[in-house]
Every structure is written in structure tokens, then in C-alpha cells.
N, C-alpha and C positions, 0 to 999 in steps of 0.2 A: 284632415278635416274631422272634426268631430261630431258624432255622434246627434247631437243636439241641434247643430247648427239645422238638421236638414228640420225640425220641429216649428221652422218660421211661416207663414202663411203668404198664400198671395195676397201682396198689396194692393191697393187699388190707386193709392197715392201716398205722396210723404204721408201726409197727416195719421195713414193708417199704420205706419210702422213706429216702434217701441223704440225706444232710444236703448234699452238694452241689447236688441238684436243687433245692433252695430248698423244698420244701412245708413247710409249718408241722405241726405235731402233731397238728392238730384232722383228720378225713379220718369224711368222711360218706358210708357205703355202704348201699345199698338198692338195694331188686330192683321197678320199677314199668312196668307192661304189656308184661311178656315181656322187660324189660333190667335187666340189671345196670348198678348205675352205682358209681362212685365218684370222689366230689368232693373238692378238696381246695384251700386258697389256697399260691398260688406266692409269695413274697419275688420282689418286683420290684429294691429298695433299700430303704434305711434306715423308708421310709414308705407306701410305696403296695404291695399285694397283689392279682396276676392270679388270676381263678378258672378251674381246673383242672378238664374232665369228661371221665373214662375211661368206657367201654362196652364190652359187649361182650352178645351174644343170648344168653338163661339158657334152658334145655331141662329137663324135669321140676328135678328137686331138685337138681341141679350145674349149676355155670356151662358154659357151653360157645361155642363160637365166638371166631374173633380178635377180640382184644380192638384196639377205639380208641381216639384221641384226638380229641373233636369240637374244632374251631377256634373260635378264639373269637365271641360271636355280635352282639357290639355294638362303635361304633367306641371305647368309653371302658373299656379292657381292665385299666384299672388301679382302685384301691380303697382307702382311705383306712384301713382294719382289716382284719384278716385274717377276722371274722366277717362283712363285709358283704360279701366275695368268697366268700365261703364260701357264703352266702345266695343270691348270684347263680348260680353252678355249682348250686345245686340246682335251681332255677327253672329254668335251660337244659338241666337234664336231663329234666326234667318237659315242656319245650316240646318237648323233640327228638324224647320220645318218641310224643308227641301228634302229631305232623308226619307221623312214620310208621305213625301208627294209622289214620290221615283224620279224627281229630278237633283239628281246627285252632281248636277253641275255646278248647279247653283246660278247669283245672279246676282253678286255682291256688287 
């Protein structure tokens, strides 16, 4: 991964991402145990797609707090569809958020 990549911003929907930063159109947002997240799969090359998860703390009814980029959370960062990256970013957002709840069971 490079360097750069991590310089993308939370999206709030396609429309808000550059056709240079590689995300594809599909960008899955929801709000799960006090976080905002939004997912999204990166265009690695012609064939494999990195799953992308922006954060940020939500407070009553508006987002609030700087917003993240969590790193990637397994050593096989790449994905053979843009949906099975996409599926992954969701799952890692649902673990991360769990991580910092103390419920390290989880509830996928």
C-alpha cells in the first residue's frame, strides 16, 4: 500500500469520490455502535479491488469527530470483485467497531 493511498477522504457518497482515487460507484454508509462508517472497494488494477473503511464518532443526529482511515486488517488486501471487497470493508467495520465496544465477539 502506498503511501498516498491513505490521503483519500471520507466519502459521503459516490458522487463525493474522484475518479482518480480508484473507488468504484458502489460506497456503503451506515451509522453502527456510535460510528459512522463508510465503505467503499479501491481499483487496485485491471482485476483485484482493495476494501476501503472511513470512520469517524457520530454524536446525536450529525456526524461529528475527525474522520479516519482504518488500515487494512488482513495480510490478502486485494479481491477478486469489487463486491467481495466491498463485503469485507463492511465486516471490518462491524469488527472495529466491536474492538472498541469490548465486545470482541462480535455479531456478524
Amino acid at each position: 500500500m502506498t503511501g498516498d493511498s491513505h490521503a483519500l477522504v471520507m466519502p459521503s457518497a459516490p458522487s463525493a469520490t474522484e475518479v482518480a482515487d480508484g473507488v468504484g460507484e458502489r460506497l456503503l454508509t451506515f451509522s453502527y455502535l456510535g460510528w459512522w462508517f463508510s465503505c467503499a472497494a479501491q481499483r487496485v488494477d485491471g482485476q483485484t479491488f482493495r476494501p476501503v473503511v472511513f470512520c469517524r464518532a457520530s454524536g446525536g443526529g450529525d456526524v461529528e469527530g475527525a474522520e479516519q482511515r482504518l488500515p487494512p486488517d488482513t495480510d490478502n488486501v486485494a479481491y477478486g470483485s469489487e463486491a467481495e471487497a466491498l463485503r469485507h470493508a463492511e465486516q471490518q467495520a462491524i469488527r472495529w467497531a466491536h474492538d472498541r465496544t469490548g465486545d470482541g465477539q462480535g455479531r456478524l
